[in-house]
C-alpha positions as CSV (number, residue, x, y, z in Angstrom):
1,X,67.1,192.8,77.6
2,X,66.3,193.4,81.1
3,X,67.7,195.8,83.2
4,X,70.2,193.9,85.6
5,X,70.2,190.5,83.3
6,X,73.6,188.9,82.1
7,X,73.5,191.0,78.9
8,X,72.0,194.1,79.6
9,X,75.3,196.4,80.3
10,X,75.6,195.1,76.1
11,X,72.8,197.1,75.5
12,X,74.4,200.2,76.1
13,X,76.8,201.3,73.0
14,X,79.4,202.8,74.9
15,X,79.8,199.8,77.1
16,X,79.5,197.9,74.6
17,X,82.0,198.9,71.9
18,X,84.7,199.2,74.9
19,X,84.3,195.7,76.0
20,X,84.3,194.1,72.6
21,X,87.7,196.4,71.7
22,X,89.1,195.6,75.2
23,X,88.4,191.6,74.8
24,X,90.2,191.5,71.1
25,X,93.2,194.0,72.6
26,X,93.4,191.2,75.9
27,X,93.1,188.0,73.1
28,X,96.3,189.7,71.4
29,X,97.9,190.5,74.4
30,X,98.0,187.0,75.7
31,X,99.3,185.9,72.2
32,X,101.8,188.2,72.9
33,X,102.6,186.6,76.2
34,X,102.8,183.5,74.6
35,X,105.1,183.9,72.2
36,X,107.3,186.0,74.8
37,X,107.8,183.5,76.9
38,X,108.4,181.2,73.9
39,X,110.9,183.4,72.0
40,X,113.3,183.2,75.7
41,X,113.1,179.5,75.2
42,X,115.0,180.1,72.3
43,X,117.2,183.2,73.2
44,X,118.4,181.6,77.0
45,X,116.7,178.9,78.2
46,X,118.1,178.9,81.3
47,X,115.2,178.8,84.0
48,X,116.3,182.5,85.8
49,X,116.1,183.8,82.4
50,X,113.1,182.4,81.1
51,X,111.2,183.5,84.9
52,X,112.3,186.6,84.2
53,X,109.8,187.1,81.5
54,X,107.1,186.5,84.1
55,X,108.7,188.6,86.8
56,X,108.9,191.7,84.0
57,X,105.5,191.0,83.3
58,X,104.1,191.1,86.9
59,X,106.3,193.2,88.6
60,X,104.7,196.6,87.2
61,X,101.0,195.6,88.5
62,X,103.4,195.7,92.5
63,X,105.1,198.9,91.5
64,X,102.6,200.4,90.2
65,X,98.8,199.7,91.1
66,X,98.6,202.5,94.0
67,X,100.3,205.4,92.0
68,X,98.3,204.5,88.8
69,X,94.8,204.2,91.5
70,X,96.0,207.6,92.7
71,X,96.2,209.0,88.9
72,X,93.0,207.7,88.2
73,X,91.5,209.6,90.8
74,X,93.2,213.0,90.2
75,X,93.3,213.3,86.0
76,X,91.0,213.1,83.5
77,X,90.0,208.9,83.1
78,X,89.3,209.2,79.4
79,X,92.6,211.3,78.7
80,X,95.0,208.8,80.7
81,X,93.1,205.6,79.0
82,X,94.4,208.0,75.9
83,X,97.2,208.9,76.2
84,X,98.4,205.4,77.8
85,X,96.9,202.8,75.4
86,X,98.7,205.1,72.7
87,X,101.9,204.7,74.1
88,X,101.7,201.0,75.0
89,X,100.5,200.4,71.3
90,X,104.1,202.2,69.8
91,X,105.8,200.2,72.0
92,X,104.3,197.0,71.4
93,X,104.6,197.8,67.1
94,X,108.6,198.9,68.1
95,X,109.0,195.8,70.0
96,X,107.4,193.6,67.2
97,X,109.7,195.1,64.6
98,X,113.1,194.0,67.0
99,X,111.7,190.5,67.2
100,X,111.5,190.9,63.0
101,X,114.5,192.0,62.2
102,X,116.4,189.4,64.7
103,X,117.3,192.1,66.7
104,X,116.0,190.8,70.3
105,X,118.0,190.2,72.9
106,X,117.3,188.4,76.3
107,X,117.6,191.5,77.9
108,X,115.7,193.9,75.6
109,X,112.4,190.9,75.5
110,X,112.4,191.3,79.5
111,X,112.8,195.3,78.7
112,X,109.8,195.8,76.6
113,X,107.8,193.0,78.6
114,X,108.5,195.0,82.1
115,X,106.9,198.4,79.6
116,X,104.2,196.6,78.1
117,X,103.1,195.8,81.3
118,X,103.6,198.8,83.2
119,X,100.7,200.2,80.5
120,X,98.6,197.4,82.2
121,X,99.2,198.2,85.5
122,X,98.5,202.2,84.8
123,X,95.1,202.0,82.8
124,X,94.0,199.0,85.2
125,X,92.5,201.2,87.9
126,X,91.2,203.4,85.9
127,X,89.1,201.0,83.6
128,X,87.4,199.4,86.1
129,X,86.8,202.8,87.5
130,X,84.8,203.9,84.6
131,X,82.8,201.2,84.3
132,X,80.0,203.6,86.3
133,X,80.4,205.6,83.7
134,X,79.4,203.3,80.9
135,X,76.0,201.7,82.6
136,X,73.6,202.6,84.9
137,X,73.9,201.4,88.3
138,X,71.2,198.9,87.6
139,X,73.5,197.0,85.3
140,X,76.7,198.0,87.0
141,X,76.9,194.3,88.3
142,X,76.9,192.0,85.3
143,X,78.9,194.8,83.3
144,X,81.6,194.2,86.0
145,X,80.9,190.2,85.4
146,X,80.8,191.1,81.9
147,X,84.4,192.5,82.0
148,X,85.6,189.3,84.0
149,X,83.7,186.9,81.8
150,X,85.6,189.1,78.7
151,X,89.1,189.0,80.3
152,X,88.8,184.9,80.9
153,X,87.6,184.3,78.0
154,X,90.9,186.0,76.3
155,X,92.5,184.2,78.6
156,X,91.3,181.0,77.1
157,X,92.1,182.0,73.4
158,X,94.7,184.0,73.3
159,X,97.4,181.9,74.5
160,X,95.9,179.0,72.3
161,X,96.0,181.3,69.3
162,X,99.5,182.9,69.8
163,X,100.9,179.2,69.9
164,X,98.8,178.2,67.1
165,X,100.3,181.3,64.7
166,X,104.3,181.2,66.2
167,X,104.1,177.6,64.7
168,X,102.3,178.2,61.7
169,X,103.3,182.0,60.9
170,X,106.8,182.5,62.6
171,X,107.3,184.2,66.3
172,X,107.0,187.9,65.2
173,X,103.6,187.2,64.0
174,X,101.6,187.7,67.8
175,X,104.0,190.6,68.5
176,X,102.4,192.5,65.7
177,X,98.8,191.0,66.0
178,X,99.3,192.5,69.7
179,X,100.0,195.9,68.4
180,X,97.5,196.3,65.8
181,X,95.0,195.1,68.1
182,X,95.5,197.8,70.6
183,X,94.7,200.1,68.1
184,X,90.7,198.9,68.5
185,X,90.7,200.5,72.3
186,X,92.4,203.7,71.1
187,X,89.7,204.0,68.8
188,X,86.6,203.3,71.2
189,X,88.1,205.5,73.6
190,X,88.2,208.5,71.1
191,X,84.6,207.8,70.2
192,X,83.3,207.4,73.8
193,X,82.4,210.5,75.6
194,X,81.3,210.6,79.2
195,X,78.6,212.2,80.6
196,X,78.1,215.4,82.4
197,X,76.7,213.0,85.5
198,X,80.1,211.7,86.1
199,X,81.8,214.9,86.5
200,X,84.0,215.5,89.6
201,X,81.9,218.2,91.9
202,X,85.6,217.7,94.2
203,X,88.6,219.4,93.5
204,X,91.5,217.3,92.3
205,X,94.2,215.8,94.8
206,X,97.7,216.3,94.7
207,X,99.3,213.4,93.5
208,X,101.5,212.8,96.8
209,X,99.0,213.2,98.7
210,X,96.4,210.9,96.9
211,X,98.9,207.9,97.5
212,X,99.5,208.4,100.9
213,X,95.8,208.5,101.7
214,X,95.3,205.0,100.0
215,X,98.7,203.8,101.9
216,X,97.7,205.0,105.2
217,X,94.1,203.5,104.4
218,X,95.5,199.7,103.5
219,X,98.1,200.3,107.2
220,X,95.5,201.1,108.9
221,X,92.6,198.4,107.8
222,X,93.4,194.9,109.9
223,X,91.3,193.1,107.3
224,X,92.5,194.6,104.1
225,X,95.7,193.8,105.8
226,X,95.4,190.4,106.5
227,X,94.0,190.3,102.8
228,X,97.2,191.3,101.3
229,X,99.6,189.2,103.4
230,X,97.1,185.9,102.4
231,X,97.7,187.2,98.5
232,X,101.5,187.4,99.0
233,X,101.3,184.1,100.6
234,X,99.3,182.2,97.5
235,X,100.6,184.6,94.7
236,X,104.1,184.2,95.4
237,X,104.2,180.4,95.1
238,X,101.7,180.2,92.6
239,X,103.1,181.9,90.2
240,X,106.1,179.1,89.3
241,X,104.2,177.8,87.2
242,X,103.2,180.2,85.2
243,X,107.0,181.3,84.8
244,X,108.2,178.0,83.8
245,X,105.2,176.9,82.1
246,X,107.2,177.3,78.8
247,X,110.3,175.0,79.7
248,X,107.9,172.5,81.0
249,X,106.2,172.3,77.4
250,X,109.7,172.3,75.7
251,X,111.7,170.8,78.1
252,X,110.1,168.5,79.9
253,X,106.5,167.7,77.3
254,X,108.9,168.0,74.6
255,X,106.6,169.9,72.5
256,X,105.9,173.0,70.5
257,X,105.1,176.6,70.6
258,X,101.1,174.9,70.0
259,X,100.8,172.9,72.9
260,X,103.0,175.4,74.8
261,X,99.7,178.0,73.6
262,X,96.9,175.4,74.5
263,X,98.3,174.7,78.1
264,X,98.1,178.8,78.9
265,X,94.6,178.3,77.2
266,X,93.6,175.5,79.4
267,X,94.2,177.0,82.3
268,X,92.3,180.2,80.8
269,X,89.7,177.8,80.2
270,X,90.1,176.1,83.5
271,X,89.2,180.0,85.1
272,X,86.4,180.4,83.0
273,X,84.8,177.1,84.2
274,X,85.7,177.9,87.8
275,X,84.3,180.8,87.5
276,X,80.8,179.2,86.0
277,X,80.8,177.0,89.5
278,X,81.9,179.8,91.6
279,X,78.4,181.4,92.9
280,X,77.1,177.7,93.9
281,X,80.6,176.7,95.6
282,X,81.0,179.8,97.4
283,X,77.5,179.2,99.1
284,X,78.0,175.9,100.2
285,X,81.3,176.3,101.5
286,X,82.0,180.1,102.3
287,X,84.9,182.0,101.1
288,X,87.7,180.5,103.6
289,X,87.1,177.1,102.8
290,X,87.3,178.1,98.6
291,X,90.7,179.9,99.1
292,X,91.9,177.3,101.3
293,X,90.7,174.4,98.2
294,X,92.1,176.6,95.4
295,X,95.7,176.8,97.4
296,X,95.4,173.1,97.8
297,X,94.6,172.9,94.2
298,X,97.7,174.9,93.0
299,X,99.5,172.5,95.2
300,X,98.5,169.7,93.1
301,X,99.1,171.3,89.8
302,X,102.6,171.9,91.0
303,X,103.1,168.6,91.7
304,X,101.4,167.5,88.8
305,X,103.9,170.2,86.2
306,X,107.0,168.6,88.1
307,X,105.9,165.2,86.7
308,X,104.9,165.8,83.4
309,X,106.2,163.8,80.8
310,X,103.3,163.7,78.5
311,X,100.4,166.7,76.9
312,X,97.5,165.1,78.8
313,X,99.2,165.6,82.6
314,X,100.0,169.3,81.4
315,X,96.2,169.5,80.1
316,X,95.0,168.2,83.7
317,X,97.5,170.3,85.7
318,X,96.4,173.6,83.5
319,X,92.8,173.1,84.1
320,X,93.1,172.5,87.3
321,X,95.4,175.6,87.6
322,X,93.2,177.7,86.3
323,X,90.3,176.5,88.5
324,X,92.5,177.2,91.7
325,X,93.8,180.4,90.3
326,X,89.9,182.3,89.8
327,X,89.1,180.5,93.4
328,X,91.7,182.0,95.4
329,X,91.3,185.1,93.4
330,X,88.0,185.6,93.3
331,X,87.4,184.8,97.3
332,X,90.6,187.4,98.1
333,X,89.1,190.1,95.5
334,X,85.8,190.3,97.8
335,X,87.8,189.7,100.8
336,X,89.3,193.3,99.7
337,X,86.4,195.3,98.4
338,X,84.5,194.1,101.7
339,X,87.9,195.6,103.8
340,X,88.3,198.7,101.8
341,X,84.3,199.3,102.0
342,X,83.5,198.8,98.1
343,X,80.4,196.3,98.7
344,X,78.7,200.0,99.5
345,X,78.6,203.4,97.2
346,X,82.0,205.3,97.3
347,X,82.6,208.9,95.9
348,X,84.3,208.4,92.5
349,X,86.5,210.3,93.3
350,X,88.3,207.9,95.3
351,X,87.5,204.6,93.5
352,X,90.6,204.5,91.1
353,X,92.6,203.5,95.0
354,X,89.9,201.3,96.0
355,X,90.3,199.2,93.2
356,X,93.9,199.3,92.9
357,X,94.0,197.4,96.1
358,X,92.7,194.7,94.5
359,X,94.7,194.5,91.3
């Protein structure tokens, strides 16, 4: 494999056995998803309740994406990856033995959703901050494709599997698949070691300190500004669907925990093939003009949810969903790195903030 081809960050066993371990932990994490925002269905399917699951499932990445870039800047990477994947894995196996023994409760589900994915949001930073330390810079680019490519493509199955196995195996079922799965990345981490080259040569910031830096930084950047107030704008409309997606299988498809699993897989799917498009689109229309067609996209898919009545308008509206979703996302993701200065070399040191900005 070439240096700087599609699969030459594979070539390097570090790299390597972290992104298969992180792509099996992110397939049983989205079965997970799936069945969570199934189970609600059953315990209140009110539609407050049942967007609550989303909310507790997104709010953590808000609260805590600067604190946890901070962290990753001032601790040991390896350690928090650690110490954090351990603790999300006992708290995925405790939630999985409530939803066993019929002891779940609307409010304990949203509970241990809202911890499950504040573990996200505190190891995201800091994964995509090691990446430098897992290829040379040479292959730096398609390992970070790599680890997009990875996370879509769990995306795609996941969902489609969780659904599959809550029908055929009974809703506890993804819970513990999610939990033993996590035990994969727990296991790469303690065989990785990095290397002496990626030492700090700076001493550590205080914590206070670090997240006021990276606050004052996003205040004080117009375009990383304008950036985040676009993302607020798409994100916080965009995400209905997603929230209700499981009352508008039940409810409105009149269908099972299966198709409720393959419409989060389409539009998993639909991302992956956006994403395949993406380089071509983005040159013959610039960045504005893909946001501006993915927004308009999630518009139809809105539209197209609010009619559904059968599986094949939820297939079209997932696929398209998903196509919108990796557009806007991927054209505000450069929009940041290009504001906060990551399109040149930063001190690692301070690249567990810059990313966090665009988590």
């Amino acid at each position: 494999m070439k240096s700087g081809s599609a699969w030459a960050p594979l070539r390097h066993p570090s790299f390597r056995l972290l992104w298969i371990a992180t792509v099996v932990s992110n397939i049983g994490a989205w079965m997970q998803s799936a069945a969570a925002g199934w189970l609600m269905t059953d315990l209140d399917p009110s539609p407050l309740t049942v967007s609550l699951v989303q909310v507790a499932a997104s709010l953590p990445m808000f609260l805590f994406a600067l604190p946890a870039g901070a962290l990753a800047d001032i601790v040991d990477r390896r350690r928090l990856l650690i110490v954090v994947e351990t603790a999300t894995t006992v708290v995925a196996a405790i939630f999985a033995g409530l939803v066993t023994l019929n002891a779940i409760t609307p409010g304990l589900l949203i509970a241990f959703t809202f911890l499950l994915g504040a573990g996200t949001a505190l190891v995201s930073p800091a994964w995509q901050a090691v990446v430098p330390q897992l290829v040379p810079r040479e292959d730096l680019a398609p390992a970070i494709a790599a680890n997009s490519a990875g996370f879509n493509v769990s995306r795609a199955v996941g969902p489609a599997l969780g659904g599959v196995i809550t029908a055929a195996a009974g809703i506890a079922t993804p819970f513990w698949i999610n939990a033993i799965s996590n035990l994969g990345i727990i296991g790469a981490l303690l065989r990785w070691r990095s290397s002496a080259a990626s030492a700090r040569h700076l001493p550590p910031e205080r914590f206070t300190n670090a997240m006021l830096a990276g606050a004052r930084h996003a205040r004080h950047n117009p375009h990383l500004r304008a950036t985040l107030f676009r993302a607020v704008g798409f994100f916080l409309f965009a995400s209905a669907y997603w929230a209700l997606l499981p009352l508008v299988a039940r409810g409105r498809i009149a269908a099972g925990p299966e198709v409720y699993g393959v419409l989060l897989g389409a539009i998993g799917a639909g991302a992956v093939g956006g994403a395949f498009f993406l380089p071509r689109l983005k040159v013959r229309f610039g960045a504005d003009r893909l946001a501006t067609g993915g927004a308009m996209g999630t518009a139809v898919v809105l539209l197209l949810f609010a009619i559904a009545r059968d599986v094949a308008t939820g297939l079209a509206a997932s696929l398209i969903a998903g196509a919108s979703w990796i557009a806007v996302l991927s054209s505000l993701n450069v929009s940041a790195q290009i504001a906060s200065g990551l399109s040149w070399p930063i001190p690692s040191t301070v690249s567990g903030r810059g990313v966090a900005k665009d988590t």
